[in-house]
C-alpha positions as CSV (number, residue, x, y, z in Angstrom):
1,X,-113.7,-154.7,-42.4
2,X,-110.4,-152.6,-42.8
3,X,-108.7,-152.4,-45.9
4,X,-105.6,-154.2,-46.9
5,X,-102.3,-153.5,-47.3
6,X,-102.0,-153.4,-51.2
7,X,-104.9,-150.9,-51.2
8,X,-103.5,-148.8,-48.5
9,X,-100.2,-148.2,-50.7
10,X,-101.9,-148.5,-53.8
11,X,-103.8,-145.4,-52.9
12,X,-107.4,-146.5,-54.6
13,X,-110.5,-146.1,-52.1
14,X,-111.6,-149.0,-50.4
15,X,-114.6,-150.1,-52.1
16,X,-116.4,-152.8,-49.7
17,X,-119.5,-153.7,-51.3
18,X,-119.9,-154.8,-54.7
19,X,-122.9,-153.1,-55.6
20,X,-121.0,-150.0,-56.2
21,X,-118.2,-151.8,-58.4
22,X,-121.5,-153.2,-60.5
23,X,-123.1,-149.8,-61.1
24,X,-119.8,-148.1,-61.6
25,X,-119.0,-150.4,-64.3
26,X,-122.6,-149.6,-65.7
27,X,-122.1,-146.2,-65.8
28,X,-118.4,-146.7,-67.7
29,X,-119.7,-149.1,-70.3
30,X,-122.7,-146.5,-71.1
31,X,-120.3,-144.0,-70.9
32,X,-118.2,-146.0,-73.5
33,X,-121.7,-146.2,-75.5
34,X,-122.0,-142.5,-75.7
35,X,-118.7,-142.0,-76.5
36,X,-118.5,-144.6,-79.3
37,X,-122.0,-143.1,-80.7
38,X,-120.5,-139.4,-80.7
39,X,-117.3,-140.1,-82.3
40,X,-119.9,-141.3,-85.0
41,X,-121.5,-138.5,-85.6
42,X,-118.7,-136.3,-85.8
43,X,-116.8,-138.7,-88.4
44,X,-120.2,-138.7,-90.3
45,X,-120.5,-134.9,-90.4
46,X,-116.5,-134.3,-91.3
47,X,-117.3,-136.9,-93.9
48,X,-120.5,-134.8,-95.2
49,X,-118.3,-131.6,-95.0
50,X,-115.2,-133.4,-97.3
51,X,-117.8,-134.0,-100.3
């Protein structure tokens, strides 16, 4: 399988199976966890800090 036009001048790689797509979008949405659960922490502590 080659890959289409649109993702030729769309630049992205060409991402044939969809295993990868699957544990990509795992890794983002634990990524997106972390995140979410460090921006926690660090509003907590500035809030301990302000009183």
């Amino acid at each position: 399988m080659k890959p289409t036009e649109i993702e030729k001048l769309s630049g992205l790689p060409y991402l044939r199976d969809t295993h990868n797509i699957s544990r990509m979008a795992k890794n983002l949405s634990n990524f997106i966890r972390a995140f979410s659960l460090l921006s926690r922490m660090v509003s907590l502590t500035a809030r301990l800090e302000n009183v």
